[in-house]
VOGU-3710 file (C-alpha; in Angstrom, 3 decimals, decimal comma):
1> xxxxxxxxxx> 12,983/23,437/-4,660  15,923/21,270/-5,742  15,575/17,732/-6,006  19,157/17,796/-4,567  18,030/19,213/-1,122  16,846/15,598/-1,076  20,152/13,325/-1,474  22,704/11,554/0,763  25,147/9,179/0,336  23,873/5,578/1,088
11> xxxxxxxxxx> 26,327/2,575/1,499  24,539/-0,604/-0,501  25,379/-2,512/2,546  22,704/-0,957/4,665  20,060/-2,123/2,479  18,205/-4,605/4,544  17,695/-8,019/2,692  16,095/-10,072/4,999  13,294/-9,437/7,410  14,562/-9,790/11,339
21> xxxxxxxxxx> 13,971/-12,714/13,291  11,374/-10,808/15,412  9,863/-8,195/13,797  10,022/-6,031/17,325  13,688/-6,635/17,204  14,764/-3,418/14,958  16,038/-0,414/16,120  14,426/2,667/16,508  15,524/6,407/15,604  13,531/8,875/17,191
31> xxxxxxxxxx> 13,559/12,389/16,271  11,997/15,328/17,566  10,373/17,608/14,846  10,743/20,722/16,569  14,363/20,697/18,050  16,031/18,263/15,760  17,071/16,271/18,899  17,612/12,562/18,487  17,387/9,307/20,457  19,102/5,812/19,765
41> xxxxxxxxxx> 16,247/3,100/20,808  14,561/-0,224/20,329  11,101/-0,854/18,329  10,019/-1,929/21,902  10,736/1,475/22,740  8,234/2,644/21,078  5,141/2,893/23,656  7,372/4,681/26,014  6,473/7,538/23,773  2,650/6,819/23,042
51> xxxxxxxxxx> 0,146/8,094/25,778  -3,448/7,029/26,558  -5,949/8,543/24,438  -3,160/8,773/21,282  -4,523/7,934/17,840  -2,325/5,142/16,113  -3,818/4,951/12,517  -2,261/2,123/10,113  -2,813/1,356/6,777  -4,612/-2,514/6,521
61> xxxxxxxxxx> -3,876/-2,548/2,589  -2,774/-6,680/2,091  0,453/-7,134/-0,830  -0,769/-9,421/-3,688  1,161/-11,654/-5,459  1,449/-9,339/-8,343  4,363/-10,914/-9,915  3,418/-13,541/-12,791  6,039/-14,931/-15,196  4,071/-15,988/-18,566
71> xxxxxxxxxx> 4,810/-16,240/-22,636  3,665/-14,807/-25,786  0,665/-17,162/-26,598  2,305/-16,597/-30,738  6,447/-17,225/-29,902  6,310/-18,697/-26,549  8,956/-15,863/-25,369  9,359/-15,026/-21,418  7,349/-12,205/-20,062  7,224/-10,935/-16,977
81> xxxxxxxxxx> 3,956/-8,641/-15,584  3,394/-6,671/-12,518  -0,062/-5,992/-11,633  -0,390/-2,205/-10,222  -3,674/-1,135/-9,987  -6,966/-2,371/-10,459  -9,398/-0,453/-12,886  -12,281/-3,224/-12,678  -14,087/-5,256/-15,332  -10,881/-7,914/-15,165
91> xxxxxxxxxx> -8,578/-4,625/-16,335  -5,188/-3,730/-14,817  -2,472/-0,911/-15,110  0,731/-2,890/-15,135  4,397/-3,054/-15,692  5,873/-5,545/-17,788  9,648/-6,592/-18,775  10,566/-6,186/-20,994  7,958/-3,690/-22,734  9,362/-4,067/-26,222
101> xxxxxxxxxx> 7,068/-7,712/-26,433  3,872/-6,212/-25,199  2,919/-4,636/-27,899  -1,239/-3,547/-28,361  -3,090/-7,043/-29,186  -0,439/-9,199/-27,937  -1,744/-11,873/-25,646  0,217/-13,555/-22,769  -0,328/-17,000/-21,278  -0,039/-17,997/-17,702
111> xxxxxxxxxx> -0,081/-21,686/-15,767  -1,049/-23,482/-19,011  -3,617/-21,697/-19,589  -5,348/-20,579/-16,548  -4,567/-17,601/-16,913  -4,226/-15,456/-20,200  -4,548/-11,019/-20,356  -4,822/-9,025/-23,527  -2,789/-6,086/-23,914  -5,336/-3,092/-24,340
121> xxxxxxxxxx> -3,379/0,280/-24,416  0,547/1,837/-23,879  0,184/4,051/-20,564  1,970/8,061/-20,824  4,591/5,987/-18,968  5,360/2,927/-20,864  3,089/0,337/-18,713  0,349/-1,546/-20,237  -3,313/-1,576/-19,391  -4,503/-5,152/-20,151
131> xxxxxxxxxx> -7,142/-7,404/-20,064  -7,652/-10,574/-17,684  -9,015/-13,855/-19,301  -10,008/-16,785/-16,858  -12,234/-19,230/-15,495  -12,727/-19,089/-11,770  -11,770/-16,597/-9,135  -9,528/-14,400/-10,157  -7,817/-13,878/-6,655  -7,851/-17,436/-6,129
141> xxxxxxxxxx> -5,716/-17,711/-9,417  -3,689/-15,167/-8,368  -2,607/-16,985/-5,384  -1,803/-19,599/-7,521  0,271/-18,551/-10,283  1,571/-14,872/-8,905  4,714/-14,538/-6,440  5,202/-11,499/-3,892  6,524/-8,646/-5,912  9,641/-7,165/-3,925
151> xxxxxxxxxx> 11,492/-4,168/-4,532  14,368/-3,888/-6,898  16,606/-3,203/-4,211  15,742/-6,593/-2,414  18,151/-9,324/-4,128  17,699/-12,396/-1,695  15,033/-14,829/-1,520  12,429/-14,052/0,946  11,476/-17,564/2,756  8,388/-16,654/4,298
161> xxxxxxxxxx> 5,920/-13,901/2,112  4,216/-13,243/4,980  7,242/-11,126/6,336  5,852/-9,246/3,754  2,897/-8,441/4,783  1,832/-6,656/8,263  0,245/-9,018/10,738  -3,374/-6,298/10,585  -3,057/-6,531/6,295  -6,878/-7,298/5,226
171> xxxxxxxxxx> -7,875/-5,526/2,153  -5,949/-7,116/-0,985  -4,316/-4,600/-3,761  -0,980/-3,384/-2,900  1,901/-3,985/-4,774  4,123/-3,077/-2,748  3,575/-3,523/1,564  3,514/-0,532/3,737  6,317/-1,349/5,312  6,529/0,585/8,762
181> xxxxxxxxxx> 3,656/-1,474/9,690  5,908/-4,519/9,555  7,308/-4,212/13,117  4,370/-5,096/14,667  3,399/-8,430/15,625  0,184/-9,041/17,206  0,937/-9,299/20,971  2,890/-6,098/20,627  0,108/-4,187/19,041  -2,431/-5,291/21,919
191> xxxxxxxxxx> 0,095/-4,439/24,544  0,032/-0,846/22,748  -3,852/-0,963/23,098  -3,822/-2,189/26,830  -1,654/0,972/27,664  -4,991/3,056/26,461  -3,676/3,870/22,950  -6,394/3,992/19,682  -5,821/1,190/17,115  -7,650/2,843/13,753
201> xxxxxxxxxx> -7,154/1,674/10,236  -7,407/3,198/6,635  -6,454/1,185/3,598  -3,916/2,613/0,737  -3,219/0,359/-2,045  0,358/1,077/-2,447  1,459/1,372/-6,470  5,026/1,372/-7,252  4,752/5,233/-7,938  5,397/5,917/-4,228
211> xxxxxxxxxx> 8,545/4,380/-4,689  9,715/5,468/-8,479  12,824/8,026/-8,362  12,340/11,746/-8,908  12,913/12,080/-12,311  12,293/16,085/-12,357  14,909/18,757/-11,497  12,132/20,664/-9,170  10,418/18,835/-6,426  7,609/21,210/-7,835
221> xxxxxxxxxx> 7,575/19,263/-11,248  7,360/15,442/-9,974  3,829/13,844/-10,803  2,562/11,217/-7,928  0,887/7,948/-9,175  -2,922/8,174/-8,056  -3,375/5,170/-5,219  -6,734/3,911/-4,060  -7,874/4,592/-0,344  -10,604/3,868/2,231
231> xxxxxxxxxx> -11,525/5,443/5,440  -14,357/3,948/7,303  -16,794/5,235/9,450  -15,149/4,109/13,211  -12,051/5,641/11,941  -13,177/9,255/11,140  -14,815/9,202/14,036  -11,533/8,064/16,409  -9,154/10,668/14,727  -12,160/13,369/14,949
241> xxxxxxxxxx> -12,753/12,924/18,212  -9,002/12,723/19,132  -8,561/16,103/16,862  -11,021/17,869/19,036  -10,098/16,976/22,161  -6,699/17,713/21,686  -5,200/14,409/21,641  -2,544/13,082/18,988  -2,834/11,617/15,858  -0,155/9,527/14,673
251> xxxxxxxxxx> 0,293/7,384/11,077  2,349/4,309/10,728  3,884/4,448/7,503  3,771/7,822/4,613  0,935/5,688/3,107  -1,115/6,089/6,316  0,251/9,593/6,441  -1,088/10,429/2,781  -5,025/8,855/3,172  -5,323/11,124/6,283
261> xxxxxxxxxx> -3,920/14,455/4,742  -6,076/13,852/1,313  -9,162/13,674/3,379  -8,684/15,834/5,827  -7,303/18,330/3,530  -10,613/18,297/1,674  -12,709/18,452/4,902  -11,241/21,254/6,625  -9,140/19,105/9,115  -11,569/16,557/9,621
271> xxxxxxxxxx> -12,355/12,852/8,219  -15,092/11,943/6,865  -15,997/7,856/5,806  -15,057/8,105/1,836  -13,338/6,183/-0,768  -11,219/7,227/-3,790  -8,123/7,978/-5,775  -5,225/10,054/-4,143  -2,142/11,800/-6,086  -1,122/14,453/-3,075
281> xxxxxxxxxx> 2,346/15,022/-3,053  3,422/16,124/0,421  6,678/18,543/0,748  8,308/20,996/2,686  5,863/23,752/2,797  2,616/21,429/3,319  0,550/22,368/6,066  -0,858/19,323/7,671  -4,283/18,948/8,473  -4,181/15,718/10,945
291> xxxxxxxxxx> -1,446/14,672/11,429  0,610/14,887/14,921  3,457/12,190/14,509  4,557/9,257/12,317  6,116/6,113/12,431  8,214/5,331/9,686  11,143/3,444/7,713  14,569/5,173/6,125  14,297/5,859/2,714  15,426/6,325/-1,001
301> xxxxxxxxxx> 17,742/9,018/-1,425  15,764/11,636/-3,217  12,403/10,172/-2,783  9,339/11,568/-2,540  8,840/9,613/0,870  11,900/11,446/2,210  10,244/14,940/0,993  7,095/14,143/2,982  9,036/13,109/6,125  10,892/16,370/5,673
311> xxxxxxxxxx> 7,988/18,161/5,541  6,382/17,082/8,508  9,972/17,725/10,950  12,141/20,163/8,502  14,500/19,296/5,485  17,736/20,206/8,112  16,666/17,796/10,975  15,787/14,859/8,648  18,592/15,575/6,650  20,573/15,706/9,642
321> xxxxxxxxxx> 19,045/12,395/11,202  19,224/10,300/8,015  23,138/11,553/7,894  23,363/9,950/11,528  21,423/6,796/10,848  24,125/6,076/8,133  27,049/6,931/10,805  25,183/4,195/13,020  24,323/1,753/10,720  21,073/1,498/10,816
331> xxxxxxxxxx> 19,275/-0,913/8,256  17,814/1,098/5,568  14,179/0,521/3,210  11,322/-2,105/3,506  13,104/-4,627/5,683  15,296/-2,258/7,613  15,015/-0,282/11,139  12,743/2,828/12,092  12,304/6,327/12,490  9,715/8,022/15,000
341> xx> 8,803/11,806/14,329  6,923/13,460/17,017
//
């Protein structure tokens, strides 16, 4: 399958810089997977179209300040590092800019000395793996010295890095949020519950390779980054439950999409309470397991996200409805307005 399939044309304006006022205040596109029909709403809209007994699963995954600006302890030169993934023992896969200074051995200094890492190995992919050297806690540290990593295509200064994270976010290791979660505030979320609707939770620790371009002609060819996840016990049960009674199942955000499908996939169409590393790459074709709906944001041209939400309501009608969104001006990315597929 060409990567092309994929691609529209995307006016830099719509890029969203700046999180809205009220975080129910976006707009909300709402397309129906099997007729391609759309609807022009509100976020607030949105529990006009849950029912009692629906399943809404989101991912509680908390954004760290992954972003630290330190120097070479020998020159004193600028680097910049981008923590991606924990592999324990105080090591980390990261990114760092710019790569040519990192070489194996080098060691980088942070806060005065608070903070120092190692570089350990060169990843396939030009990160580093390195090493973490502190007194303390190193979350606490973290806190400290790191700032909230935002995506490229975000140029202004966000005020308030908690309009970066979702109001449920619990379990620290993203770096990046999972953004259709942040339309929700609180009151809005037990307003959804008071109707009769599910609240479940999974955690994804979002990596950077859910957002990195296709770089391969095929879809077929494109490797996902493995992400950690966690499904507890209350939530298999919820979704099973749901699954056998007939009742819907629907993710907020692809990363919520993604922990379901890798579990369920593996189980048959059922959860089960497990833990571990996912790489599934979900395009038109996939046959999902659990999944009834989702609630998401618009995306990167070409992006894998875009391939799953094609998947799940058909290359033509997303193709179709992202083509429209443009037209209307909706806001586009991590800050921008919403899509609901049922």
């Amino acid at each position: 399958m060409d990567v092309q399939q994929f691609d529209f044309e995307l006016p830099e304006h719509l890029i969203a810089q700046h999180p809205l006022e009220d975080r129910t205040s976006s707009r909300l596109l709402v397309l129906q997977k099997q007729t391609g029909d759309i609807m022009h709403q509100r976020f607030t809209d949105l529990i006009d179209h849950l029912k009692p007994g629906d399943v809404l699963v989101m991912n509680d995954s908390r954004v760290l300040p992954a972003r630290l600006i330190g120097e070479k302890a020998e020159t004193g030169a600028k680097i910049e590092i981008l923590l991606l993934k924990s592999l324990g023992d105080d090591r980390w896969e990261t990114l760092v800019k710019p790569g040519k200074r990192m070489k194996l051995g080098t060691e980088v200094v942070f806060g005065n000395g608070l903070l120092r890492c190692v570089c350990e190995e060169v990843t396939e992919t030009g990160g580093r793996i390195v090493r973490f050297l502190y007194e303390g806690i190193f979350y606490e540290i973290l806190d400290q010295l790191g700032s909230m990593p935002l995506p490229p295509y975000i140029h202004a200064q966000l005020e308030d890095s908690e309009r970066y994270q979702t109001v449920y976010a619990r379990e620290r290791g993203s770096a990046a949020a999972p953004t259709a979660g942040l339309h929700f505030t609180k009151p809005y979320l037990e307003k959804i519950a008071a109707k009769g609707i599910q609240l479940a939770y999974v955690t994804l620790h979002v990596g950077l390779g859910t957002f990195r371009p296709v770089a391969a002609d095929s879809v077929e060819e494109h490797v996902m980054h493995a992400e950690y996840y966690e499904i507890p016990e209350e939530t298999a049960e919820l979704v099973n439950r749901a699954k056998a009674e007939g009742r819907r199942v629907i993710a907020v955000g692809t990363t919520s999409c993604r922990t379901l499908e890798t579990v369920g996939r593996a189980h048959g169409g059922k959860l089960v309470a497990t833990s571990g590393w996912t790489d599934i790459f979900i395009y038109p074709g996939y046959t999902f397991s659990i999944l009834d709906g989702l609630l998401t944001n618009f995306h990167l041209p070409k992006s894998t996200l875009v391939m799953l939400v094609s998947a799940l309501a058909g290359k033509d009608h997303v193709m179709t409805a992202y083509k429209t969104a443009v037209q209307e001006e909706y806001r586009f990315f991590s800050f921008g307005d919403a899509m609901l597929i049922l």
